[in-house]
DSSP file (Angstrom, degrees, kcal/mol; ACC not computed):
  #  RESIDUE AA STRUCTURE BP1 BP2  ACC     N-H-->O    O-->H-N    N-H-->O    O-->H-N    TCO  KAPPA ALPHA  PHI   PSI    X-CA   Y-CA   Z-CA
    1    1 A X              0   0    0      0, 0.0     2,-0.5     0, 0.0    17,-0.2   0.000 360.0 360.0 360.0 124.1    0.0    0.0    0.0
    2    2 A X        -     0   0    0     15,-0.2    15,-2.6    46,-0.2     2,-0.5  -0.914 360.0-173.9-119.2 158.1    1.2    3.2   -0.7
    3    3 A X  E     +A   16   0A   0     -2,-0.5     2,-0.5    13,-0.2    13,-0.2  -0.910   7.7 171.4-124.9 126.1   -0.1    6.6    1.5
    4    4 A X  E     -A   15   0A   0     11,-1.6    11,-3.3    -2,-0.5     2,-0.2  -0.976  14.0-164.3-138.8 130.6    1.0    9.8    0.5
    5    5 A X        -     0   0    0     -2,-0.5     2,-0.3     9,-0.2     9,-0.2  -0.554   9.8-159.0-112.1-176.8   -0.7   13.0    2.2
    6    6 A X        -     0   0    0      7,-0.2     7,-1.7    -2,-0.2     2,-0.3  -0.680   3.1-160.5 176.0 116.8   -1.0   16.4    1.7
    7    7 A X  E     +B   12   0A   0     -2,-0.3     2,-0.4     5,-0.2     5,-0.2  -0.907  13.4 175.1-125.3 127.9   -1.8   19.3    3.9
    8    8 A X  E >  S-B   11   0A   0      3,-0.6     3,-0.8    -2,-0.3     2,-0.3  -0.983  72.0 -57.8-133.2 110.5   -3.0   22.7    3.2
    9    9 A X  T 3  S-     0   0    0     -2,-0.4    -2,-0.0     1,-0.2     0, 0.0  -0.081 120.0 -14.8  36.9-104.2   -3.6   24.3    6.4
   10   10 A X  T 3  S+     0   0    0     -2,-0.3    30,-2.0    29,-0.1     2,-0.3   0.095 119.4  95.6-118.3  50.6   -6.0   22.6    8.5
   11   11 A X  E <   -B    8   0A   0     -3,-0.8    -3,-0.6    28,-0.1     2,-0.3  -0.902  57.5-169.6-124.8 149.3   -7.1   20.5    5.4
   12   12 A X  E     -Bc   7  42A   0     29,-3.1    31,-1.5    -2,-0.3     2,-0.8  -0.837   9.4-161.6-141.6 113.3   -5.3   17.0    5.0
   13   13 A X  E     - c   0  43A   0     -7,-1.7     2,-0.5    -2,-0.3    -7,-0.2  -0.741   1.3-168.0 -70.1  97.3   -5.3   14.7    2.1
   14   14 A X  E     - c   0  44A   0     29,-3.6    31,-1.2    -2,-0.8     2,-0.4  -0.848   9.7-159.7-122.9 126.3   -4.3   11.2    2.5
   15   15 A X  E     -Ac   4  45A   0    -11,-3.3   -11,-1.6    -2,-0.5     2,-0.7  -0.812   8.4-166.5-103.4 127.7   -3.8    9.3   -1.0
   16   16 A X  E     +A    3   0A   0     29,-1.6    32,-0.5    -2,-0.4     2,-0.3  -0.767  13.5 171.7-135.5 134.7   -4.0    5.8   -0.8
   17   17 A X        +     0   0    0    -15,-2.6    32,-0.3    -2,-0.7   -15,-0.2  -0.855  51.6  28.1-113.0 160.8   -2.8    2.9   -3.7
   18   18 A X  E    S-f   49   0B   0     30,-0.7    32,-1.1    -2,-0.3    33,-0.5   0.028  99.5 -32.7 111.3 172.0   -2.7   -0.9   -3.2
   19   19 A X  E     -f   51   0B   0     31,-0.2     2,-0.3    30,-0.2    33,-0.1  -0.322  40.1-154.1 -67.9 160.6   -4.4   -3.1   -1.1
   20   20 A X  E     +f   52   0B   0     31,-1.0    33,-2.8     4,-0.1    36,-0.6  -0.633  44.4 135.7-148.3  90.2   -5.7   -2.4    2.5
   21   21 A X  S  > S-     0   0    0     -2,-0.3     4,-1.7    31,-0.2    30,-0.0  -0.151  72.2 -66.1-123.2-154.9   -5.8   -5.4    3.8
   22   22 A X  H  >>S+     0   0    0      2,-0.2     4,-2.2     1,-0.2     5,-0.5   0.998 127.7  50.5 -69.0 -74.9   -4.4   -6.0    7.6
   23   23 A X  H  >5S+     0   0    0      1,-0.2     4,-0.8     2,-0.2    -1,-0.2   0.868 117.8  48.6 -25.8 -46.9   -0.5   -5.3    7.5
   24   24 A X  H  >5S+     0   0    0      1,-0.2     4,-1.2     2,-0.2     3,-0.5   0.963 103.9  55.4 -61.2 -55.0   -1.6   -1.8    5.7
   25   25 A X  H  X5S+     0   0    0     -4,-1.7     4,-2.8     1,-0.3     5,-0.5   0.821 105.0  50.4 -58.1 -44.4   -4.3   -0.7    7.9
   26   26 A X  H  X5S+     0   0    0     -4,-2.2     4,-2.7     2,-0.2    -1,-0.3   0.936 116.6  42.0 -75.6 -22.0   -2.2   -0.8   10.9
   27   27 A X  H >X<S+     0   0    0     -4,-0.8     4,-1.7    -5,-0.5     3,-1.3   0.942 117.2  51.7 -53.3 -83.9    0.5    1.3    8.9
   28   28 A X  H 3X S+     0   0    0     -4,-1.2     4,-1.4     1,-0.3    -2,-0.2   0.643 108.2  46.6   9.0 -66.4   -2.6    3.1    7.8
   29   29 A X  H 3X S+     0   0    0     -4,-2.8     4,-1.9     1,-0.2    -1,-0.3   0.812 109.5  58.6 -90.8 -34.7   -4.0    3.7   11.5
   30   30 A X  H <X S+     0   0    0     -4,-2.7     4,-1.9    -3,-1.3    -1,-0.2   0.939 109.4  42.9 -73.1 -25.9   -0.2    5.0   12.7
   31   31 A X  H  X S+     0   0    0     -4,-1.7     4,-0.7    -5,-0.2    -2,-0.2   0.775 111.8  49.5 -85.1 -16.5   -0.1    7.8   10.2
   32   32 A X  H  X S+     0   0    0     -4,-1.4     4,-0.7     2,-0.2    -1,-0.2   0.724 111.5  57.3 -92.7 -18.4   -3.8    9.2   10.6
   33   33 A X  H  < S+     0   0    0     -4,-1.9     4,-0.5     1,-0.2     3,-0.4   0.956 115.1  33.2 -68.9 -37.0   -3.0    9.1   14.3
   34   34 A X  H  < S+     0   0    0     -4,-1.9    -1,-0.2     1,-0.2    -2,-0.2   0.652 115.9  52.4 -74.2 -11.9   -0.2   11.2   14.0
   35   35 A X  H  < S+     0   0    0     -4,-0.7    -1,-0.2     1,-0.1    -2,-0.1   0.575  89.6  73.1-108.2   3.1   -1.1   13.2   11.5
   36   36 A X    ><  +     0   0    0     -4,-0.7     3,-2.4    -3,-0.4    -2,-0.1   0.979  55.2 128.7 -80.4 -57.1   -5.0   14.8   12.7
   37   37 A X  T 3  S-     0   0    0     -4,-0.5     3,-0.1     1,-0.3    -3,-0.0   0.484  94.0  -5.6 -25.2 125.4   -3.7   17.2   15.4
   38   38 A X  T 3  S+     0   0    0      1,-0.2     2,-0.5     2,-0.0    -1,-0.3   0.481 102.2 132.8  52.6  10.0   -5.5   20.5   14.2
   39   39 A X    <   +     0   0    0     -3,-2.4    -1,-0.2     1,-0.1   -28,-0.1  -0.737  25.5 170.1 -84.9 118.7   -6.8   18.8   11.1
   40   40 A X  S    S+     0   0    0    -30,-2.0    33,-1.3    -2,-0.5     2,-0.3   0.053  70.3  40.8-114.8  21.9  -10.8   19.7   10.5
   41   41 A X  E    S+ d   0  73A   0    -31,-0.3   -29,-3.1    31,-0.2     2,-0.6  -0.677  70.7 179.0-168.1 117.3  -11.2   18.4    7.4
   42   42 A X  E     -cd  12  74A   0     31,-1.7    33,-1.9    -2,-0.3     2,-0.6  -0.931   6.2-166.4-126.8 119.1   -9.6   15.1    6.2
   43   43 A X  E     -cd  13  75A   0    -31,-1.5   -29,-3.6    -2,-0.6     2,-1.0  -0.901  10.3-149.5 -91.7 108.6   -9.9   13.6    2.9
   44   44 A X  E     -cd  14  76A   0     31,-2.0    33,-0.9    -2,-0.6   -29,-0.2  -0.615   9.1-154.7 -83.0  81.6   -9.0    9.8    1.5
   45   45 A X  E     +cd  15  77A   0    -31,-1.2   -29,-1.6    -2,-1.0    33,-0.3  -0.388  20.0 175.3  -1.0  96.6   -8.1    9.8   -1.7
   46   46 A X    >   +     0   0    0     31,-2.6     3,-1.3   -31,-0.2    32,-0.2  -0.146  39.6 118.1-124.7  34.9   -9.1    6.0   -2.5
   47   47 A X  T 3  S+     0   0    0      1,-0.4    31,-0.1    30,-0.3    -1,-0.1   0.945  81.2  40.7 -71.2 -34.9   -8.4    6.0   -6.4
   48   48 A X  T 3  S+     0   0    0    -32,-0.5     2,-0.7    -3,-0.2   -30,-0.7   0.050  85.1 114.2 -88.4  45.2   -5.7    3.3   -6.1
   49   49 A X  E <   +f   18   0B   0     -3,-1.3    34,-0.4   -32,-0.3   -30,-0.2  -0.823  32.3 165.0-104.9 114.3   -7.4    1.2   -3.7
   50   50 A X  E     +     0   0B   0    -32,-1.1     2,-0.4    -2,-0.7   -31,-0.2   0.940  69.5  22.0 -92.4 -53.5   -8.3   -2.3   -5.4
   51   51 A X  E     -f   19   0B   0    -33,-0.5   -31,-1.0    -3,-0.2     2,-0.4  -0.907  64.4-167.0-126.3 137.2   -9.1   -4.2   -2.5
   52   52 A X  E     -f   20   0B   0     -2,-0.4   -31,-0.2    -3,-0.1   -33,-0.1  -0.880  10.4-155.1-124.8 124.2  -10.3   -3.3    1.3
   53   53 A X    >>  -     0   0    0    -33,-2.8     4,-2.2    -2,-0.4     3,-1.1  -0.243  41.6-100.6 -63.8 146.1  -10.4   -5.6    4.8
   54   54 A X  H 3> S+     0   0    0      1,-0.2     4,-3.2     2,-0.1     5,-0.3   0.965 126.8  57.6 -45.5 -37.0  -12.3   -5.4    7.7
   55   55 A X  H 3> S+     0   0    0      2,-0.2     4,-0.8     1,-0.2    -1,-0.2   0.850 103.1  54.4 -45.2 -44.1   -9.1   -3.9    9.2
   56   56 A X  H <> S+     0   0    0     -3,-1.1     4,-2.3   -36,-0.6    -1,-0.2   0.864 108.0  46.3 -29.4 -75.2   -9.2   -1.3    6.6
   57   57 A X  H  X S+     0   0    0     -4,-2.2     4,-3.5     2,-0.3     3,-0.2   0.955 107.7  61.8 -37.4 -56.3  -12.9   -0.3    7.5
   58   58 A X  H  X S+     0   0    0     -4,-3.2     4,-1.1    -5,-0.5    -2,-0.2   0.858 105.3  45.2 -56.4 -34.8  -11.7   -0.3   11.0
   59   59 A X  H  X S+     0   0    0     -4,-0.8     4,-0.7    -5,-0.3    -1,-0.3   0.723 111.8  49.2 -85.2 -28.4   -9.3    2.4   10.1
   60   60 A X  H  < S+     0   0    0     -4,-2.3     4,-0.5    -3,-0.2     3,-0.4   0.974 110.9  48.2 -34.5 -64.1  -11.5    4.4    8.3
   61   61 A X  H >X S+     0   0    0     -4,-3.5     4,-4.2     2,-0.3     3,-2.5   0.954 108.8  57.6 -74.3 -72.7  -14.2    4.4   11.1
   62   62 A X  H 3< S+     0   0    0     -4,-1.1     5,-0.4     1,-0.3     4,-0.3   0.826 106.8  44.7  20.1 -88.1  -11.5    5.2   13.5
   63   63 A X  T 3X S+     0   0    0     -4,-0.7     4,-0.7    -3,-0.4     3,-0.4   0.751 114.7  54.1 -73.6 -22.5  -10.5    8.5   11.6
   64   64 A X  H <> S+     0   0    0     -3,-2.5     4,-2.7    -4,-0.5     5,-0.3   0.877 110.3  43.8 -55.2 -48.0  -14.5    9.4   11.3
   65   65 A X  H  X S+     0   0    0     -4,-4.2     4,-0.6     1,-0.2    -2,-0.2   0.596 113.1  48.6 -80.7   5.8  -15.0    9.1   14.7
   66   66 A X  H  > S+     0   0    0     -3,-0.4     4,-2.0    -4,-0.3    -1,-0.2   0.594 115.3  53.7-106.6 -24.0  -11.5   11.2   15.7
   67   67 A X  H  <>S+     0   0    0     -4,-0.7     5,-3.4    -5,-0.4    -2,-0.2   0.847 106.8  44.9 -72.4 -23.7  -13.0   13.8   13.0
   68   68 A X  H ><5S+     0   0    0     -4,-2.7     3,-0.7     3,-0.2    -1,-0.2   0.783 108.9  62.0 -97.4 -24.1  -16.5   14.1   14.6
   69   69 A X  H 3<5S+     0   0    0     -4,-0.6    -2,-0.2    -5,-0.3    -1,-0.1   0.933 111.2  39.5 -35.0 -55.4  -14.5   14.5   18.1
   70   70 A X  T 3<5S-     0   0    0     -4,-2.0    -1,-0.2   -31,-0.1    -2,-0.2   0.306 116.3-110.0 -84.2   8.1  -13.1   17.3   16.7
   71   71 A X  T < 5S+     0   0    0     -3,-0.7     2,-0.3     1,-0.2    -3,-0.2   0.997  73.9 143.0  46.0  73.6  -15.9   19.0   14.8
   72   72 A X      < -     0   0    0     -5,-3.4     2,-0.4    -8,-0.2   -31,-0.2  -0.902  49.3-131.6-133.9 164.1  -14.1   18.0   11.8
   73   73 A X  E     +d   41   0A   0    -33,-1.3   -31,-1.7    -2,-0.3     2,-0.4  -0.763  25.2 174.8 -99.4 139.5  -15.5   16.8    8.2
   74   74 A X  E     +d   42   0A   0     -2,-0.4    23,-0.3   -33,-0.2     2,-0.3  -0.962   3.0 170.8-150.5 152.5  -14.0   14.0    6.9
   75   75 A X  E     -d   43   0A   0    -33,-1.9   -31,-2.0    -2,-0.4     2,-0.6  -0.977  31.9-118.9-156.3 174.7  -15.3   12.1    3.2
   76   76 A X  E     -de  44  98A   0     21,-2.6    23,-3.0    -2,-0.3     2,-0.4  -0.919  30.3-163.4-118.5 131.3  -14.0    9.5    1.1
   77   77 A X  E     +de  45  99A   0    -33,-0.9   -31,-2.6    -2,-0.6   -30,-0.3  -0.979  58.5  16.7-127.7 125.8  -13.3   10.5   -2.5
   78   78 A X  S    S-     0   0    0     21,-0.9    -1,-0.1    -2,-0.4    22,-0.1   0.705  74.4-171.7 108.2  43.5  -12.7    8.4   -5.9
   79   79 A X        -     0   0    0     20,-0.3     2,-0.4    -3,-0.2   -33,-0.1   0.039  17.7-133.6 -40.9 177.1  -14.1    5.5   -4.5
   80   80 A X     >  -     0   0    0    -31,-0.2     4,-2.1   -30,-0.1     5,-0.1  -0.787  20.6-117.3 -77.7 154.3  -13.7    2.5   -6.8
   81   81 A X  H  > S+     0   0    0     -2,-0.4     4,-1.0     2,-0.2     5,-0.2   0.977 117.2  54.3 -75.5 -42.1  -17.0    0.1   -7.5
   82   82 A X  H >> S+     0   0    0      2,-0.2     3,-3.1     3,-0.1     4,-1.5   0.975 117.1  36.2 -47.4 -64.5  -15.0   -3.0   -5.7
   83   83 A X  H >> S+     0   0    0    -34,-0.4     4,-1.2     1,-0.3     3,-0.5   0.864 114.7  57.8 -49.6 -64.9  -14.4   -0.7   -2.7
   84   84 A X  H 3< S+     0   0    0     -4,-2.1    -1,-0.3     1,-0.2    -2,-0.2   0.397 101.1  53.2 -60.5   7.4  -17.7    0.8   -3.1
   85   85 A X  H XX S+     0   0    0     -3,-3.1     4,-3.3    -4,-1.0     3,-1.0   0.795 111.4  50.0 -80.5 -57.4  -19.6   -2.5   -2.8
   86   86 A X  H <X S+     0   0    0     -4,-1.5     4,-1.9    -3,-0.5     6,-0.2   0.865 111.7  47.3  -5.0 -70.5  -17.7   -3.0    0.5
   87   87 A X  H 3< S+     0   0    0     -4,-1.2     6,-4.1    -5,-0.4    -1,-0.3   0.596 115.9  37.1 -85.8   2.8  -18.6    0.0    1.3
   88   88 A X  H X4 S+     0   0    0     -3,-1.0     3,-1.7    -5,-0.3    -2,-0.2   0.844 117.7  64.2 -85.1 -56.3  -22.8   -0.4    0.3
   89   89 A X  H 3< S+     0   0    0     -4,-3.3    -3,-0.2     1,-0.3    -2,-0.1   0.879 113.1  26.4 -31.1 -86.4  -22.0   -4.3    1.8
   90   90 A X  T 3< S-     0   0    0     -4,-1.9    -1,-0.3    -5,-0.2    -2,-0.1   0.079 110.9-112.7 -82.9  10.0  -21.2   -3.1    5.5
   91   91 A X  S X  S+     0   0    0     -3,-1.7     3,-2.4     1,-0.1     4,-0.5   0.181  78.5 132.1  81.6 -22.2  -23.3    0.2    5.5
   92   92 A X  G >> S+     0   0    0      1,-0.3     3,-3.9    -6,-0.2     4,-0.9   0.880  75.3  50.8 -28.1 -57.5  -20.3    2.1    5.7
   93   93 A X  G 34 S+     0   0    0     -6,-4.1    -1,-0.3     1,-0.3    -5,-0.1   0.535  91.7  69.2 -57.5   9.4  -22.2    4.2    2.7
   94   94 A X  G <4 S+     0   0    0     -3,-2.4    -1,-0.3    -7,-0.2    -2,-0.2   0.727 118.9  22.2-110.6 -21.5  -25.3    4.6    4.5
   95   95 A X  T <4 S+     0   0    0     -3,-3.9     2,-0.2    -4,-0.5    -2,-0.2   0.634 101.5  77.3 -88.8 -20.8  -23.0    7.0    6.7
   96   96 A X  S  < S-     0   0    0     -4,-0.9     2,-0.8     1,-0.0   -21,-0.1  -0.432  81.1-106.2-111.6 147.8  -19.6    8.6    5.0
   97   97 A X        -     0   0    0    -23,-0.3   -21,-2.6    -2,-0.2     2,-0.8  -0.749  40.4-173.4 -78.5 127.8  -19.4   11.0    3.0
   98   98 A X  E     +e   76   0A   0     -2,-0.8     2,-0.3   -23,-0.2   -21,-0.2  -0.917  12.3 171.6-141.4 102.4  -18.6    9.4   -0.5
   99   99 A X  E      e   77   0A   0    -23,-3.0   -21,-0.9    -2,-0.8   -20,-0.3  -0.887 360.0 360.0-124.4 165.6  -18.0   11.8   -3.0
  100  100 A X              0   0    0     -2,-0.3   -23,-0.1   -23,-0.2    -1,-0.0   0.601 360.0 360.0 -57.6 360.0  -16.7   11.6   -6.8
């Protein structure tokens, strides 16, 4: 998996290729912990993401719920139709922001 971010003031972009399958997510879960301090609006990039695991999810949900702590926004952009069965599957969609 590779994660490349990109932060414009208190806006953060995290761009994500590859599978996101256990090993990633916890990679995954150490760089969105470190990297939200004063971030209110977080974006995931998901255009390279082919495949996601429950671990994955778990690391999404994670980074919603540190974004609604903070009165922060957070949405998922350039979903793929695998992911985004995943996410329709497990309800994820029925909550997250999922935009093009």
């Amino acid at each position: 998996m590779e994660i490349k971010k990109e932060q414009n003031g208190n806006a953060l972009t995290v761009h994500l290729a590859g599978r996101l399958a256990a090993k990633e997510a916890k990679t995954l879960e150490q760089e969105v912990q470190s990297s939200l301090t004063g971030i209110t609006d977080l974006t995931f990039d998901m255009a390279g993401v082919t495949y996601v695991a429950s671990a994955g999810l778990r690391v999404i949900l994670l980074a919603q719920d540190m974004m609604d702590e903070a009165g922060g926004d957070m949405r998922l952009v350039h979903v793929g139709p695998v992911v985004m069965d995943v996410l329709n599957l497990t309800g994820f969609s029925d909550f997250m922001k999922i935009e093009d």
